[in-house]
C-alpha positions as CSV (number, residue, x, y, z in Angstrom):
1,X,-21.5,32.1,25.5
2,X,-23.1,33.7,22.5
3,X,-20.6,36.8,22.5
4,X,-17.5,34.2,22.8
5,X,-19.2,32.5,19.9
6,X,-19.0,35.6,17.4
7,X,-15.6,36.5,18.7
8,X,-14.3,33.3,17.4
9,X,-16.5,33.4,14.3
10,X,-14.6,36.7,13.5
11,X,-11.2,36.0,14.5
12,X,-11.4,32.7,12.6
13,X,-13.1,34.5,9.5
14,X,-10.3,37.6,10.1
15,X,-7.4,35.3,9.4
16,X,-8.9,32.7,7.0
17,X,-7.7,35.2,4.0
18,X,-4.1,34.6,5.4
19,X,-4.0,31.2,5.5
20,X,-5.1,31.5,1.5
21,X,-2.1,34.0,1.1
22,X,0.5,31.4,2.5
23,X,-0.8,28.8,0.4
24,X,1.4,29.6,-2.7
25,X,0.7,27.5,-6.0
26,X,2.1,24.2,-7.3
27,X,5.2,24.0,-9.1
28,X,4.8,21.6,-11.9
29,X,8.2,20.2,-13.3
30,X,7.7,19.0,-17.4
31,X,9.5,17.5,-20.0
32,X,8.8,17.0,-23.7
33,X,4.6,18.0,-22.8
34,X,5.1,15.2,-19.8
35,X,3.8,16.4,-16.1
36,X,7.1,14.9,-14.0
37,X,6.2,16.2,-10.7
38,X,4.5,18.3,-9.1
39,X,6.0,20.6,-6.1
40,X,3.7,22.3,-3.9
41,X,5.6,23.4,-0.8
42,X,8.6,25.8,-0.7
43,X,12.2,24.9,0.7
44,X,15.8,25.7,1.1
45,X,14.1,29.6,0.5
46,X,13.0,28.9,-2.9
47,X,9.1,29.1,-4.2
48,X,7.1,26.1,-5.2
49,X,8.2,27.2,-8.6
50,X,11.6,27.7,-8.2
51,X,12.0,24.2,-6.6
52,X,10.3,22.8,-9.9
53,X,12.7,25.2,-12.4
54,X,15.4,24.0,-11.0
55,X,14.8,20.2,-11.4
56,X,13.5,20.6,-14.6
57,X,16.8,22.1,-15.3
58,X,18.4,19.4,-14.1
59,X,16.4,16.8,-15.5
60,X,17.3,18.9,-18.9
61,X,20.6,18.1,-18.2
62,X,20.5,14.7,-17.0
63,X,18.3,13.7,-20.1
64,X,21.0,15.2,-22.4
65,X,22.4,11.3,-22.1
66,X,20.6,9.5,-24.6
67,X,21.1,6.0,-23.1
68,X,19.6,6.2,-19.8
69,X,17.4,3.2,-18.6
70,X,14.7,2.6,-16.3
71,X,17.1,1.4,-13.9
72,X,18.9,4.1,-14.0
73,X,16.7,6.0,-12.0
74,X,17.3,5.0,-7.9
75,X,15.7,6.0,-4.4
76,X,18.1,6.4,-1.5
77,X,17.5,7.5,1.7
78,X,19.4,11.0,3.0
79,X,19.9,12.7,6.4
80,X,16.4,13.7,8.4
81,X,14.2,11.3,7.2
82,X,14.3,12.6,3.6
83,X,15.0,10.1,0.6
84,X,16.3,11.6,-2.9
85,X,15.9,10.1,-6.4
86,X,18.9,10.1,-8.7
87,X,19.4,9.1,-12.1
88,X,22.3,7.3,-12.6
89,X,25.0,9.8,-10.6
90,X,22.6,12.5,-10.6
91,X,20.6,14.1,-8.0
92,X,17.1,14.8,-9.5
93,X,15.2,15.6,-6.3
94,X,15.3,15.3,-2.7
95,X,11.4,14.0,-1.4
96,X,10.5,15.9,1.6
97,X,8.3,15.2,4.7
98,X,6.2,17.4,3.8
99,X,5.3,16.0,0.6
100,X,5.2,13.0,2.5
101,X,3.1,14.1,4.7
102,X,0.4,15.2,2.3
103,X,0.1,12.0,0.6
104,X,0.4,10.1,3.8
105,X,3.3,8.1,3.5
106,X,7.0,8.2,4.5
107,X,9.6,10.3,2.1
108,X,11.2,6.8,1.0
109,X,7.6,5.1,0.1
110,X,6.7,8.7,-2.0
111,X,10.3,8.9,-3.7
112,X,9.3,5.2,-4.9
113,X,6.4,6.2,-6.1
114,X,7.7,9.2,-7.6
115,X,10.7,6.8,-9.5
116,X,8.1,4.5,-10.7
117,X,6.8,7.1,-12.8
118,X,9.5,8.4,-13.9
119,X,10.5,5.1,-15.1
120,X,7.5,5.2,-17.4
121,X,8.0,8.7,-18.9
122,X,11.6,8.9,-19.1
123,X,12.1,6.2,-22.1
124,X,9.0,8.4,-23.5
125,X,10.4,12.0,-23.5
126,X,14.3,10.8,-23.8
127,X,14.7,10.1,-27.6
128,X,17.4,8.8,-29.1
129,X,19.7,11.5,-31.4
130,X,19.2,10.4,-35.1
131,X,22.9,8.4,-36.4
């Protein structure tokens, strides 16, 4: 019993350093000094980081129209149990189950929560050009 004990202890202390490797760090998509979101899981082969450039960049783009509203900004569900926020015609982000997951919800109910606030910080960071 004792000997079984320490060869767990060791195989669970031997791979412990891996499961630190795998855990790769958060991707934070921001705007104008604003924290959007924040992407901590990797998909479609891209790094935390890479998911969160490339929204950013497309939030860049997206926010290059000065007159977009609150409303705007809409939740739909999308094939496998995902749901993806758009801005006006725009695919912003696609909220995965594993997000989901993490803050124990459903994709839906975390894009909604996830549009909410960006309905509170777009207005902020979107500024009207000067006439």
């Amino acid at each position: 019993m004792k000997k079984t004990l320490i060869v767990t202890l060791v195989l669970l202390l031997a791979t412990f350093p891996l499961c630190l490797a795998q855990q790769e760090p958060a991707g934070e998509v921001t705007i104008g000094g604003e924290l959007i979101l924040r992407i901590r899981f990797s998909a479609g082969g891209m790094t935390p980081q890479q998911r969160a450039d490339a929204i950013t960049m497309r939030l860049r783009n997206i926010l290059e129209d000065p007159n977009i509203q609150p409303s705007d900004i809409t939740v739909k569900p999308v094939a496998g149990g995902e749901a993806a926020i758009y801005i006006k015609e725009h695919l912003l982000v696609t909220v995965d189950r594993r997000h989901a997951d993490l803050h124990k919800t459903t994709p839906l109910q975390l894009g909604e929560i996830w549009a909410k606030h960006l309905r509170e910080v777009i207005p902020q960071v979107n500024v009207k050009p000067m006439r």
